[in-house]
C-alpha positions in Angstrom: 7.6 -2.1 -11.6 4.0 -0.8 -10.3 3.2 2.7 -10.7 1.0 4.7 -9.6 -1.6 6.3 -12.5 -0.6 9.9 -11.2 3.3 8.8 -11.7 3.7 10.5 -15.1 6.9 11.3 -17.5 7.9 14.6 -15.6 8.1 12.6 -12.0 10.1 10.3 -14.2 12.4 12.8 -15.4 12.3 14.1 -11.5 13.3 11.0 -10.3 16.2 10.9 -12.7 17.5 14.4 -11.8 17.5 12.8 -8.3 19.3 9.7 -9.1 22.3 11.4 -11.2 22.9 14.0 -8.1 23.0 11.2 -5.6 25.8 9.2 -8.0 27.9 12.0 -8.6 27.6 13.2 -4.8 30.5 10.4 -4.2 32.8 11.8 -5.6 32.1 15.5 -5.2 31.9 18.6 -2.9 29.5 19.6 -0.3 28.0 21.8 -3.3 26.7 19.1 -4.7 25.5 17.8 -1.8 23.5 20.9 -1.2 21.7 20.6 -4.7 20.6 17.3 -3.6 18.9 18.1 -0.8 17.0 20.9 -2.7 16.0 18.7 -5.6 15.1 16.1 -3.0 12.9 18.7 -1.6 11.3 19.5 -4.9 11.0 15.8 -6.1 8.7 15.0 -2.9 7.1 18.0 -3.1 6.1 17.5 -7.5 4.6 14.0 -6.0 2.4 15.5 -2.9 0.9 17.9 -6.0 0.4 14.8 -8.6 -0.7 12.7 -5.8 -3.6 15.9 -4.2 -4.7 16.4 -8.1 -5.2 12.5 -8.1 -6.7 12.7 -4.8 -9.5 15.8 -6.2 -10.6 13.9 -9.2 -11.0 10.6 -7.2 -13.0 12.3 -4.6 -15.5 13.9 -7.5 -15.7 10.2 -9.0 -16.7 8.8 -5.4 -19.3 11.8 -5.5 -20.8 10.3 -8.8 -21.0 7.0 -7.5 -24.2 7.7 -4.9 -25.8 8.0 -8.5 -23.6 6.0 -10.8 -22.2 2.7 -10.0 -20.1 2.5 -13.6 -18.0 5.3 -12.1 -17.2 3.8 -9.0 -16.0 0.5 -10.5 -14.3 2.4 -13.2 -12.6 3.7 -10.5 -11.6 0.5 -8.7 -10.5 -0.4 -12.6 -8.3 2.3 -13.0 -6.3 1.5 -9.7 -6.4 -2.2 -10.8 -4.1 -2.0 -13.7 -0.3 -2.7 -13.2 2.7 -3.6 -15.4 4.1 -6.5 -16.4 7.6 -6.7 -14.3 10.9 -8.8 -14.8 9.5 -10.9 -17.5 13.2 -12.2 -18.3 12.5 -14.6 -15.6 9.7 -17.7 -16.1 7.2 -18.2 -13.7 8.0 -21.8 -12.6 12.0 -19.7 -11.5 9.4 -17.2 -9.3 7.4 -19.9 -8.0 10.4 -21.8 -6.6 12.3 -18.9 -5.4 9.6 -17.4 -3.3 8.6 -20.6 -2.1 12.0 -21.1 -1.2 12.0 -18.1 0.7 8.4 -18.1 2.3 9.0 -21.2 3.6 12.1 -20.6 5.6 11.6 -21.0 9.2 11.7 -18.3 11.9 10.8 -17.4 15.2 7.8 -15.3 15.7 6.1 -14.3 19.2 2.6 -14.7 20.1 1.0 -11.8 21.7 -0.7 -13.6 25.0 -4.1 -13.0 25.3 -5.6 -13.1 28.9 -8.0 -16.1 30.2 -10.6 -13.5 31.5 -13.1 -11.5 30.4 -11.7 -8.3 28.9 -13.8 -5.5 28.3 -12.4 -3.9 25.7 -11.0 -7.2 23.7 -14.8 -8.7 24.0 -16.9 -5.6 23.1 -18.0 -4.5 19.8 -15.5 -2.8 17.4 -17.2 0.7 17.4 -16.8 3.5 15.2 -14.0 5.8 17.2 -12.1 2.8 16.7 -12.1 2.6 13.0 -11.9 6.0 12.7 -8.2 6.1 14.2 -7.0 3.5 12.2 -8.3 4.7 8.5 -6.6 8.1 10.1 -3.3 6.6 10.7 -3.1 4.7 7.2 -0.1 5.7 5.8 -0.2 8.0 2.4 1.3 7.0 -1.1 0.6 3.7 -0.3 -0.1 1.3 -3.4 -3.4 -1.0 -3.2 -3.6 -4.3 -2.9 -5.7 -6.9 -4.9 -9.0 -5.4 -4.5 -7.5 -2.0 -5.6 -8.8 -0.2 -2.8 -6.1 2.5 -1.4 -5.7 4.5 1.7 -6.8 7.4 0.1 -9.8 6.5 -1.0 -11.3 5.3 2.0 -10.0 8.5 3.8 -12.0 10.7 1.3 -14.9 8.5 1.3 -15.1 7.7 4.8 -17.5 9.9 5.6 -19.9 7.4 3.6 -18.3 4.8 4.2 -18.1 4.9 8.2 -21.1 2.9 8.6 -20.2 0.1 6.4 -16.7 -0.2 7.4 -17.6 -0.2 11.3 -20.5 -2.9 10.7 -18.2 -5.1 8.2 -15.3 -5.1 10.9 -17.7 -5.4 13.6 -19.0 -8.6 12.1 -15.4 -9.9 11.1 -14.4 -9.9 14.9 -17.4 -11.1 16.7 -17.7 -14.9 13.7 -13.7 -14.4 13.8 -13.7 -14.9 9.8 -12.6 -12.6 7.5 -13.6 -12.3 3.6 -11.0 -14.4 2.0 -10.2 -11.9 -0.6 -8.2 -9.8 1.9 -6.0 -13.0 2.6 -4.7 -12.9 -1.0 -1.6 -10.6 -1.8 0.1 -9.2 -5.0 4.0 -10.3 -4.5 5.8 -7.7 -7.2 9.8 -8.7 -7.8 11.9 -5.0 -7.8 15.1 -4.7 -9.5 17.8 -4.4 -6.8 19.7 -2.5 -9.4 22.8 -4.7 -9.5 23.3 -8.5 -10.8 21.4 -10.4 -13.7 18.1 -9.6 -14.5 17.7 -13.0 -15.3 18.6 -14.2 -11.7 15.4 -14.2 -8.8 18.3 -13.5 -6.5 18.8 -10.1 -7.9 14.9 -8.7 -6.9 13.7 -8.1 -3.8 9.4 -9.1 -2.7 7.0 -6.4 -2.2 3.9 -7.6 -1.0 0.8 -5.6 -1.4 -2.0 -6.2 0.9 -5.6 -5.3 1.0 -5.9 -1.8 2.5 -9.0 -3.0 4.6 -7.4 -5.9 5.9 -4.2 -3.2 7.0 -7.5 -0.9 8.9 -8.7 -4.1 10.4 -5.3 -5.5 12.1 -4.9 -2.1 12.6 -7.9 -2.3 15.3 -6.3 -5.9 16.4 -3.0 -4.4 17.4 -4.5 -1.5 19.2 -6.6 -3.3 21.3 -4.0 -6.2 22.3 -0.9 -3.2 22.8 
């Protein structure tokens, strides 16, 4: 399973804590109940105080980078690195289960888009824009195959607000994108029941490129 760097062995042991309470509250009084809720509260609140330390030394590491690029891609390094997951199962058993399952057919609307000229769907993609959707990207959020995470362009974006409006300015005016945001990390997660062994028995999560996430972003606001 993919963790986050700042997930350490006392959110572990948090997490734990949190997992006993919840099995025994079956079976138990509204006591228990009770202590649930308060070591839910402290749970989230241990990870909103890893993730703002994480957050602080990330920010002084994009700081360095105006000067030093070895920090900056030691950085991108650092968020890179995962572990290896649900190696009981080979890769040709995840190949033909999630091509089973990617491949099933469905039905899927397609927004209509209006013959005329529409002013706000044909002008430039302008900064105010991309300001509101690196705003709304949700926290805690893991990155995707170019490592970059929410967090990172929030605490940088006030570098990084140029570049970001010009790249997504030029993505919608040729109507290409750069093809590394098309590619996806698919991680299997233990459902926590059945055989390890089975592909059944995990469930997807697919982890998509935080940029690509700000640019639909823009997409959907405009067209809703």
């Amino acid at each position: 399973m993919v963790r986050n760097p700042w997930f350490d062995k006392e959110c572990q042991n948090s997490q734990k804590e949190l997992k006993k309470i919840h099995y025994m509250i079956k079976s138990n009084t509204n006591y228990m109940k009770l202590e649930y809720t308060v070591k839910k509260k402290t749970y989230k609140q241990l990870l909103i105080s890893k993730t703002l330390y994480d957050l602080r030394k990330e920010h002084e590491l994009i700081d360095r980078c105006e000067t030093d690029q070895k920090d900056f891609w030691n950085l991108i390094k650092n968020r890179h690195q995962t572990k290896p997951v649900a190696d009981q199962v080979s890769e040709e058993s995840w190949t033909a289960h999630f091509t089973s399952l990617l491949s099933a057919k469905g039905s899927h609307e397609t927004p209509s888009v209006p013959d005329q000229p529409n002013s706000q769907l044909d002008s430039p993609i302008d900064a105010t824009e991309v300001t509101i959707a690196v705003n709304s990207l949700k926290p805690l959020k893991a990155a995707g195959p170019d490592g970059i995470t929410g967090e990172a362009l929030k605490i940088g974006f006030g570098h990084l607000s140029w570049f970001l409006t010009l790249l997504f300015a030029v993505c919608y005016s040729s109507a290409i994108c750069p093809i590394v945001w098309l590619s996806t990390y698919l991680i299997p997660l233990y459902k926590g029941k059945g055989s390890k062994s089975s592909p059944d028995c995990y469930r997807g999560i697919a982890l998509l490129s935080i940029l690509l996430k700000t640019y639909t972003s823009i997409l959907a606001n405009r067209l809703y």
